[in-house]
N, C-alpha and C positions, 0 to 999 in steps of 0.2 A: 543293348538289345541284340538277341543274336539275328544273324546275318538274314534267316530265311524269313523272318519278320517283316523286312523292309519293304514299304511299297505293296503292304498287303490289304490295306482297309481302306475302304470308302465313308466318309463321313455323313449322314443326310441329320440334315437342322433346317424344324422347321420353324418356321417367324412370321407372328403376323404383329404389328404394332408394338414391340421389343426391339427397337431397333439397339438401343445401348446396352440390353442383356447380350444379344445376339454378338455383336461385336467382342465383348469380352469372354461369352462362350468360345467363340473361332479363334479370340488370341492364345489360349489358352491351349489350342492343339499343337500342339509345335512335339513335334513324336515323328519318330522318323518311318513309324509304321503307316503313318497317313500318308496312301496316295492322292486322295483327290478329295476337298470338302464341299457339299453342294450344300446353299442355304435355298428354302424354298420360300419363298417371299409371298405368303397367302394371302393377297389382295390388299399389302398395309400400303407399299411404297417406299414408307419409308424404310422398313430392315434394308432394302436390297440397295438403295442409295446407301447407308449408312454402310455396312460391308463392302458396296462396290470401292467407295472413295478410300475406302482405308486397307484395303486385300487387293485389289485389284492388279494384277490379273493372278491370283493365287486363289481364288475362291470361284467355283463354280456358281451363278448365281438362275434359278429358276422364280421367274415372274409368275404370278397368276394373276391375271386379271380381275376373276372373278374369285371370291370368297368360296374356298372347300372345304370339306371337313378334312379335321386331321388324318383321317383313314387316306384319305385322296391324295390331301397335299404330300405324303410320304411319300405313297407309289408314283407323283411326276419325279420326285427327288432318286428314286430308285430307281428311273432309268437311265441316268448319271454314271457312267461306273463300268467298270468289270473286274473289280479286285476280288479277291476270293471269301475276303470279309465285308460284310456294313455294318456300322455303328450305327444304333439309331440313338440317335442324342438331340435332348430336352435342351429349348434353347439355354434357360436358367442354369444350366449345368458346367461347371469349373474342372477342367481336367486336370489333375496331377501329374506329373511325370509319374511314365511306367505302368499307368492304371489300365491303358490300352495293351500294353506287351504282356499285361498280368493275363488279364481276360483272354488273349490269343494262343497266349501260354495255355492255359486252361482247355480250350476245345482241340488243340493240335494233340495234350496228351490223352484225349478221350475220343476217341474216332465214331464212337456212337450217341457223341451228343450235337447237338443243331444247334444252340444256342447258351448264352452266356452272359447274365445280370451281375454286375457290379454293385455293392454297396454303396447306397446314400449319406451324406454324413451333414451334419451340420456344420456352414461355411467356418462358423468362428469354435466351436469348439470340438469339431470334429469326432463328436461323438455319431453313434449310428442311427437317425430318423425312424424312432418307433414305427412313425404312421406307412414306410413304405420297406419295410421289412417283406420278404417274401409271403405268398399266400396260396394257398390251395385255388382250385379254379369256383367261380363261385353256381350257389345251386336255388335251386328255390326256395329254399327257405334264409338264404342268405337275403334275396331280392325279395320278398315275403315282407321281414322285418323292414327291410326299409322303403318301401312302396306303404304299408300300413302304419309308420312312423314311431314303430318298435322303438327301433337303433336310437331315434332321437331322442325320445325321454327315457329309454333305459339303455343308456350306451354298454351296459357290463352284460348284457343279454347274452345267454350260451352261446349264441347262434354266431353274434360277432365279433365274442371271443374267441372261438374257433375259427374262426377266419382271417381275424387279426394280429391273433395271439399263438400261428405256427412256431414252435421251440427248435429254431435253427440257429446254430451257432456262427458264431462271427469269427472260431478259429480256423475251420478247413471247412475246403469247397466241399458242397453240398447241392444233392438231385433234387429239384424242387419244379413246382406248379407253375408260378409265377414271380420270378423276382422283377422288381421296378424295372421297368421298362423307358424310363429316363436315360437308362444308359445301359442300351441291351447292342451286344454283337452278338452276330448271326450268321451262319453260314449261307453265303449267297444264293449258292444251287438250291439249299433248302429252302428260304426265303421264297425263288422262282417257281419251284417245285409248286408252292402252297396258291400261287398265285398273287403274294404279296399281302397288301392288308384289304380287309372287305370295305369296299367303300359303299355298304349301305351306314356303318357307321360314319357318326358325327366326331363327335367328341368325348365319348366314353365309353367305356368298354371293349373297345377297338383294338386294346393292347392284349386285354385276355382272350377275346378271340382268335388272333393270330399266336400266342400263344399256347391255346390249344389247340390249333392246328399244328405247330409247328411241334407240340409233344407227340403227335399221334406218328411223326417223324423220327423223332429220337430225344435221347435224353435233354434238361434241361438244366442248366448249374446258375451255382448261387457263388460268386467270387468275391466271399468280403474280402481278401486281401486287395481290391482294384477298389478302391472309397473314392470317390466322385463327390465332390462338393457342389450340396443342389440347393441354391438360391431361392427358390420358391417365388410368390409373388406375379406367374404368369397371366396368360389371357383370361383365364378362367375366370378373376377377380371383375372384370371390366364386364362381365355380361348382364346384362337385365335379368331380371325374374325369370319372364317369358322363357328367353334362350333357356336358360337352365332348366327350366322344365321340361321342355321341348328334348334337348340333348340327355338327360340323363334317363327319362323315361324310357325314347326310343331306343338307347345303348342296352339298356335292360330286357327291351324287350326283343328286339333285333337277336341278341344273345340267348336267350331262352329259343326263338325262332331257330335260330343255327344248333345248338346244343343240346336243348331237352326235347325228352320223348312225346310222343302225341298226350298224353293224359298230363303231364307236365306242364307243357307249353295252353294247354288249357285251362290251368289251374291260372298259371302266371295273366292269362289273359282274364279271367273273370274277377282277378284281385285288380288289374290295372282298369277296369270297368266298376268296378265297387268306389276309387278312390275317385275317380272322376266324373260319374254322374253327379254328384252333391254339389262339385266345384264348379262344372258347367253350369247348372244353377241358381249357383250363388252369387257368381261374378259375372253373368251373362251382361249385366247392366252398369254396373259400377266397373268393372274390368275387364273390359269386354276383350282384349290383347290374351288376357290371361284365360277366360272362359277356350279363346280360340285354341289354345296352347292346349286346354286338358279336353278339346274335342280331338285332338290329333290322338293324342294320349291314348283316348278311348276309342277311335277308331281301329289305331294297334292292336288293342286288347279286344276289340271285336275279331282282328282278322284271324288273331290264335285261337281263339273259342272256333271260329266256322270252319280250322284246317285249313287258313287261307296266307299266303306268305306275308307278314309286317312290312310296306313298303317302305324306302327311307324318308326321310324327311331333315330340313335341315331346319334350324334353330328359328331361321328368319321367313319360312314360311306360312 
Protein backbone atom coordinates (compact mmCIF):
# COMPACT_ATOMS: atom_id res chain seq x y z
CA UNK A 1 0.00 0.00 0.00
CA UNK A 2 1.63 3.36 -0.72
CA UNK A 3 2.91 5.38 1.96
CA UNK A 4 0.26 8.26 2.07
CA UNK A 5 -2.31 5.62 2.76
CA UNK A 6 -1.31 4.71 6.24
CA UNK A 7 -3.07 5.68 9.18
CA UNK A 8 -5.80 7.18 7.02
CA UNK A 9 -9.19 5.42 8.07
CA UNK A 10 -11.41 5.07 10.84
CA UNK A 11 -13.43 2.07 11.11
CA UNK A 12 -17.17 2.38 12.81
CA UNK A 13 -18.97 -1.37 13.26
CA UNK A 14 -21.97 -1.34 14.54
CA UNK A 15 -23.24 -4.64 16.81
CA UNK A 16 -25.95 -5.42 18.64
CA UNK A 17 -26.36 -9.34 19.61
CA UNK A 18 -23.50 -10.57 16.86
CA UNK A 19 -21.05 -10.91 19.12
CA UNK A 20 -19.18 -13.82 17.11
CA UNK A 21 -19.93 -11.97 13.58
CA UNK A 22 -18.42 -8.89 14.98
CA UNK A 23 -15.29 -10.39 16.19
CA UNK A 24 -14.43 -11.94 13.02
CA UNK A 25 -15.54 -8.81 11.03
CA UNK A 26 -12.62 -6.85 13.36
CA UNK A 27 -10.20 -9.74 12.76
CA UNK A 28 -10.35 -9.45 9.49
CA UNK A 29 -9.12 -5.62 9.34
CA UNK A 30 -5.60 -6.00 9.78
CA UNK A 31 -4.65 -3.26 6.73
CA UNK A 32 -2.34 -0.97 7.58
CA UNK A 33 -4.53 1.92 6.38
CA UNK A 34 -6.73 1.42 9.53
CA UNK A 35 -6.08 3.90 12.08
CA UNK A 36 -8.54 3.31 14.80
CA UNK A 37 -11.58 0.70 14.80
CA UNK A 38 -14.63 1.64 17.00
CA UNK A 39 -17.31 -1.11 17.52
CA UNK A 40 -20.55 0.48 18.82
CA UNK A 41 -22.01 -2.01 21.15
CA UNK A 42 -26.15 -1.18 20.67
CA UNK A 43 -27.46 -2.10 23.87
CA UNK A 44 -26.40 -6.22 23.29
CA UNK A 45 -23.42 -6.51 25.91
CA UNK A 46 -22.36 -8.99 24.84
CA UNK A 47 -20.50 -7.73 21.26
CA UNK A 48 -18.48 -5.32 23.27
CA UNK A 49 -17.35 -8.08 26.01
CA UNK A 50 -16.77 -10.41 23.30
CA UNK A 51 -14.25 -7.61 21.22
CA UNK A 52 -13.07 -6.31 24.47
CA UNK A 53 -11.52 -9.74 25.74
CA UNK A 54 -10.15 -10.62 22.38
CA UNK A 55 -8.77 -6.77 20.87
CA UNK A 56 -8.31 -5.25 23.83
CA UNK A 57 -6.84 -2.48 23.89
CA UNK A 58 -6.78 -2.34 20.00
CA UNK A 59 -10.33 -1.73 19.37
CA UNK A 60 -12.19 1.42 20.34
CA UNK A 61 -15.21 0.01 22.08
CA UNK A 62 -18.66 2.47 22.46
CA UNK A 63 -21.29 1.15 24.98
CA UNK A 64 -25.05 2.06 24.54
CA UNK A 65 -26.98 1.49 27.13
CA UNK A 66 -29.95 1.89 25.63
CA UNK A 67 -31.20 0.40 22.27
CA UNK A 68 -30.78 2.94 19.06
CA UNK A 69 -31.50 2.85 15.87
CA UNK A 70 -28.79 2.26 13.34
CA UNK A 71 -28.89 5.88 12.05
CA UNK A 72 -27.74 6.73 15.94
CA UNK A 73 -25.71 4.12 16.94
CA UNK A 74 -23.36 5.23 13.72
CA UNK A 75 -23.12 8.84 14.73
CA UNK A 76 -21.86 7.81 18.60
CA UNK A 77 -19.39 5.59 16.56
CA UNK A 78 -18.37 8.71 14.47
CA UNK A 79 -17.23 10.70 17.07
CA UNK A 80 -14.45 8.33 17.50
CA UNK A 81 -11.80 9.47 15.11
CA UNK A 82 -10.21 12.09 13.19
CA UNK A 83 -8.73 10.26 10.12
CA UNK A 84 -9.50 11.67 6.94
CA UNK A 85 -11.37 8.60 5.96
CA UNK A 86 -14.53 6.42 7.74
CA UNK A 87 -15.48 3.08 6.75
CA UNK A 88 -18.71 2.28 7.61
CA UNK A 89 -18.85 -1.33 7.80
CA UNK A 90 -21.65 -4.05 8.34
CA UNK A 91 -20.83 -6.10 11.30
CA UNK A 92 -21.28 -9.47 8.75
CA UNK A 93 -18.83 -8.17 6.59
CA UNK A 94 -15.05 -10.02 5.89
CA UNK A 95 -12.38 -7.74 4.59
CA UNK A 96 -9.86 -8.83 2.10
CA UNK A 97 -6.69 -7.69 1.93
CA UNK A 98 -6.23 -4.31 -0.10
CA UNK A 99 -10.08 -3.79 -0.48
CA UNK A 100 -9.61 -0.84 1.79
CA UNK A 101 -6.45 0.64 -0.23
CA UNK A 102 -8.68 -0.18 -3.37
CA UNK A 103 -11.57 2.12 -2.26
CA UNK A 104 -8.98 4.98 -0.88
CA UNK A 105 -7.27 4.52 -4.03
CA UNK A 106 -10.50 5.35 -5.67
CA UNK A 107 -11.60 8.81 -3.90
CA UNK A 108 -7.73 10.24 -3.66
CA UNK A 109 -7.86 9.94 -7.74
CA UNK A 110 -11.24 11.68 -7.91
CA UNK A 111 -11.12 14.83 -5.93
CA UNK A 112 -14.89 15.53 -6.74
CA UNK A 113 -16.23 12.58 -5.27
CA UNK A 114 -17.40 12.07 -1.42
CA UNK A 115 -17.87 8.64 -1.15
CA UNK A 116 -16.97 5.03 -2.20
CA UNK A 117 -19.00 1.43 -2.15
CA UNK A 118 -17.18 -1.63 -2.47
CA UNK A 119 -18.56 -4.70 -4.04
CA UNK A 120 -20.58 -7.41 -2.21
CA UNK A 121 -19.52 -10.93 -2.89
CA UNK A 122 -20.71 -14.17 -1.77
CA UNK A 123 -18.43 -15.48 1.20
CA UNK A 124 -17.83 -18.99 -0.44
CA UNK A 125 -18.00 -18.33 -4.04
CA UNK A 126 -17.19 -15.03 -4.53
CA UNK A 127 -19.39 -14.20 -6.99
CA UNK A 128 -21.13 -10.61 -6.87
CA UNK A 129 -24.66 -10.45 -4.45
CA UNK A 130 -27.29 -9.71 -7.07
CA UNK A 131 -29.55 -8.23 -4.31
CA UNK A 132 -27.01 -5.54 -3.26
CA UNK A 133 -25.76 -4.34 -6.50
CA UNK A 134 -25.95 -0.65 -6.81
CA UNK A 135 -29.31 1.32 -7.17
CA UNK A 136 -30.57 4.52 -8.14
CA UNK A 137 -32.12 6.47 -5.15
CA UNK A 138 -35.63 5.39 -4.52
CA UNK A 139 -39.02 7.33 -5.70
CA UNK A 140 -42.62 6.77 -5.18
CA UNK A 141 -43.43 4.55 -7.11
CA UNK A 142 -40.64 2.48 -5.94
CA UNK A 143 -42.22 2.82 -2.29
CA UNK A 144 -45.74 2.61 -4.13
CA UNK A 145 -45.21 -1.12 -5.12
CA UNK A 146 -44.10 -2.11 -1.99
CA UNK A 147 -46.35 -0.36 0.59
CA UNK A 148 -49.33 -1.93 -1.82
CA UNK A 149 -47.63 -5.36 -1.94
CA UNK A 150 -46.83 -5.09 -5.82
CA UNK A 151 -43.20 -6.19 -5.37
CA UNK A 152 -44.45 -9.23 -3.42
CA UNK A 153 -46.50 -11.16 -5.69
CA UNK A 154 -45.00 -9.63 -8.77
CA UNK A 155 -41.38 -9.39 -8.00
CA UNK A 156 -40.52 -8.82 -12.05
CA UNK A 157 -42.64 -5.50 -11.96
CA UNK A 158 -40.98 -2.53 -14.23
CA UNK A 159 -40.82 -0.53 -11.13
CA UNK A 160 -38.32 -2.99 -9.34
CA UNK A 161 -36.67 -3.99 -12.09
CA UNK A 162 -35.50 -0.62 -12.60
CA UNK A 163 -34.42 -0.32 -9.30
CA UNK A 164 -32.88 -3.47 -8.86
CA UNK A 165 -31.71 -4.23 -12.07
CA UNK A 166 -29.13 -0.90 -12.71
CA UNK A 167 -26.60 -2.20 -15.71
CA UNK A 168 -23.41 -1.38 -13.77
CA UNK A 169 -20.44 -3.19 -14.64
CA UNK A 170 -18.18 -5.06 -12.25
CA UNK A 171 -15.12 -4.10 -14.51
CA UNK A 172 -14.31 -0.26 -13.87
CA UNK A 173 -15.36 2.15 -11.25
CA UNK A 174 -18.48 3.62 -11.86
CA UNK A 175 -20.70 7.11 -10.62
CA UNK A 176 -23.57 5.74 -9.14
CA UNK A 177 -26.74 6.47 -6.70
CA UNK A 178 -26.26 4.15 -4.16
CA UNK A 179 -23.89 1.32 -3.92
CA UNK A 180 -24.25 -1.07 -0.62
CA UNK A 181 -23.51 0.70 2.09
CA UNK A 182 -22.18 -2.44 3.97
CA UNK A 183 -19.06 -1.26 3.08
CA UNK A 184 -19.10 2.42 2.19
CA UNK A 185 -15.83 4.97 2.71
CA UNK A 186 -16.45 8.28 2.99
CA UNK A 187 -14.86 11.34 3.24
CA UNK A 188 -15.01 12.63 6.77
CA UNK A 189 -15.28 16.39 6.22
CA UNK A 190 -18.06 15.40 3.87
CA UNK A 191 -19.74 13.03 6.29
CA UNK A 192 -19.57 16.26 9.04
CA UNK A 193 -20.43 18.52 6.48
CA UNK A 194 -24.03 16.63 6.11
CA UNK A 195 -24.29 16.24 9.73
CA UNK A 196 -23.80 12.52 9.63
CA UNK A 197 -26.66 10.08 9.51
CA UNK A 198 -30.52 11.38 10.24
CA UNK A 199 -31.41 9.72 13.36
CA UNK A 200 -35.11 10.06 12.94
CA UNK A 201 -34.34 6.86 11.09
CA UNK A 202 -34.40 3.30 12.63
CA UNK A 203 -33.44 0.73 10.64
CA UNK A 204 -33.94 1.36 7.05
CA UNK A 205 -33.54 3.64 4.62
CA UNK A 206 -31.08 5.48 6.68
CA UNK A 207 -28.27 4.48 4.19
CA UNK A 208 -29.97 6.05 1.14
CA UNK A 209 -30.72 8.99 2.94
CA UNK A 210 -27.37 9.85 3.79
CA UNK A 211 -26.50 8.96 0.58
CA UNK A 212 -28.40 11.41 -1.05
CA UNK A 213 -27.33 13.81 0.92
CA UNK A 214 -23.86 13.08 0.50
CA UNK A 215 -24.46 13.16 -3.55
CA UNK A 216 -25.84 16.60 -3.42
CA UNK A 217 -21.89 16.96 -2.17
CA UNK A 218 -20.30 15.33 -4.83
CA UNK A 219 -19.75 12.39 -6.88
CA UNK A 220 -20.55 8.83 -5.68
CA UNK A 221 -18.37 5.48 -6.97
CA UNK A 222 -19.14 2.18 -7.26
CA UNK A 223 -15.52 0.02 -6.74
CA UNK A 224 -15.96 -3.51 -7.79
CA UNK A 225 -12.44 -4.20 -7.78
CA UNK A 226 -12.60 -3.71 -3.49
CA UNK A 227 -15.23 -7.27 -3.07
CA UNK A 228 -15.93 -7.53 0.63
CA UNK A 229 -17.32 -10.74 1.64
CA UNK A 230 -20.77 -10.13 3.21
CA UNK A 231 -22.04 -13.00 5.54
CA UNK A 232 -25.47 -11.99 5.66
CA UNK A 233 -27.67 -13.43 8.38
CA UNK A 234 -27.82 -10.12 10.75
CA UNK A 235 -30.11 -8.59 13.35
CA UNK A 236 -32.63 -8.04 11.09
CA UNK A 237 -33.51 -11.79 11.05
CA UNK A 238 -34.24 -11.89 14.96
CA UNK A 239 -37.00 -9.15 14.85
CA UNK A 240 -40.63 -9.68 15.49
CA UNK A 241 -43.29 -8.74 13.00
CA UNK A 242 -44.12 -5.69 14.97
CA UNK A 243 -40.45 -4.37 14.68
CA UNK A 244 -40.38 -4.84 11.06
CA UNK A 245 -43.38 -3.08 10.35
CA UNK A 246 -42.83 -0.43 12.54
CA UNK A 247 -39.02 0.05 10.97
CA UNK A 248 -39.51 -0.35 7.55
CA UNK A 249 -42.63 1.83 7.16
CA UNK A 250 -41.38 4.65 9.12
CA UNK A 251 -37.67 4.53 6.90
CA UNK A 252 -40.12 4.87 3.84
CA UNK A 253 -41.85 7.25 5.15
CA UNK A 254 -39.18 9.55 7.03
CA UNK A 255 -37.56 9.26 3.38
CA UNK A 256 -40.24 10.58 1.21
CA UNK A 257 -40.64 13.40 4.34
CA UNK A 258 -36.82 14.33 3.79
CA UNK A 259 -36.84 13.87 -0.15
CA UNK A 260 -40.05 14.24 -2.00
CA UNK A 261 -42.04 17.21 -3.02
CA UNK A 262 -45.11 18.49 -1.28
CA UNK A 263 -47.71 16.62 -3.72
CA UNK A 264 -45.33 13.57 -3.38
CA UNK A 265 -45.01 13.20 0.00
CA UNK A 266 -48.86 13.43 0.06
CA UNK A 267 -49.38 10.86 -2.18
CA UNK A 268 -46.95 8.48 -0.12
CA UNK A 269 -48.93 9.50 2.99
CA UNK A 270 -52.47 8.77 1.68
CA UNK A 271 -51.01 5.15 0.28
CA UNK A 272 -49.43 4.45 3.92
CA UNK A 273 -53.26 5.41 5.25
CA UNK A 274 -55.03 3.19 2.48
CA UNK A 275 -52.83 0.10 3.89
CA UNK A 276 -53.46 0.66 7.36
CA UNK A 277 -56.86 1.52 8.19
CA UNK A 278 -58.13 -2.20 7.06
CA UNK A 279 -55.02 -3.66 9.35
CA UNK A 280 -55.92 -1.57 12.35
CA UNK A 281 -59.17 -3.23 12.06
CA UNK A 282 -58.58 -6.38 11.64
CA UNK A 283 -56.03 -7.05 14.20
CA UNK A 284 -57.26 -4.52 16.81
CA UNK A 285 -58.41 -7.75 18.88
CA UNK A 286 -56.68 -10.72 17.77
CA UNK A 287 -53.16 -8.67 17.52
CA UNK A 288 -53.43 -5.98 19.11
CA UNK A 289 -49.09 -5.45 19.21
CA UNK A 290 -49.54 -5.53 15.52
CA UNK A 291 -53.01 -3.21 15.03
CA UNK A 292 -50.55 -0.73 17.43
CA UNK A 293 -47.67 -1.04 14.91
CA UNK A 294 -49.94 -0.01 11.82
CA UNK A 295 -51.61 2.98 14.07
CA UNK A 296 -47.95 4.33 14.10
CA UNK A 297 -47.87 3.58 10.42
CA UNK A 298 -50.79 5.58 9.83
CA UNK A 299 -50.21 8.31 11.88
CA UNK A 300 -47.05 8.87 9.64
CA UNK A 301 -49.17 8.85 6.80
CA UNK A 302 -51.41 11.25 8.27
CA UNK A 303 -48.62 13.66 9.25
CA UNK A 304 -47.54 13.86 5.29
CA UNK A 305 -51.04 14.41 3.97
CA UNK A 306 -51.65 17.56 6.69
CA UNK A 307 -47.82 19.02 5.59
CA UNK A 308 -46.81 17.91 9.00
CA UNK A 309 -43.21 16.56 9.70
CA UNK A 310 -43.36 12.23 10.09
CA UNK A 311 -41.92 11.96 13.73
CA UNK A 312 -39.49 9.09 14.49
CA UNK A 313 -40.47 6.22 16.09
CA UNK A 314 -38.59 3.39 17.10
CA UNK A 315 -39.53 -0.45 16.51
CA UNK A 316 -40.31 -0.87 20.26
CA UNK A 317 -42.58 1.84 20.75
Amino acid sequence: MERHNLQAVDVVIVSADMAEMTVDCVTRLDDPAVARVVVVDNASGESAEAVRSRFDPGVDIVRLADQHGFAAANNRGLTQGQSPYVLLLNSDILTPAAAIGTLIAALEDDAGAVAAGGRLVDPETLQTQEGYRPRPFPTLANFAVILLGIEEIWPGNPVTRRYHGAAVSDDVISEVQQPAAAALLVRRADLEAIGGFDERFWFWFEDSDLLCRLHQRGRILYVPAAAFRHLGGGTFRRWTKTQRIRSIHHGILHYGDAHFSRPQRAALGLIALLISAPRIVAFSRRRPQEARAWRAVAAGGAALVLGRRVLPIAPGD
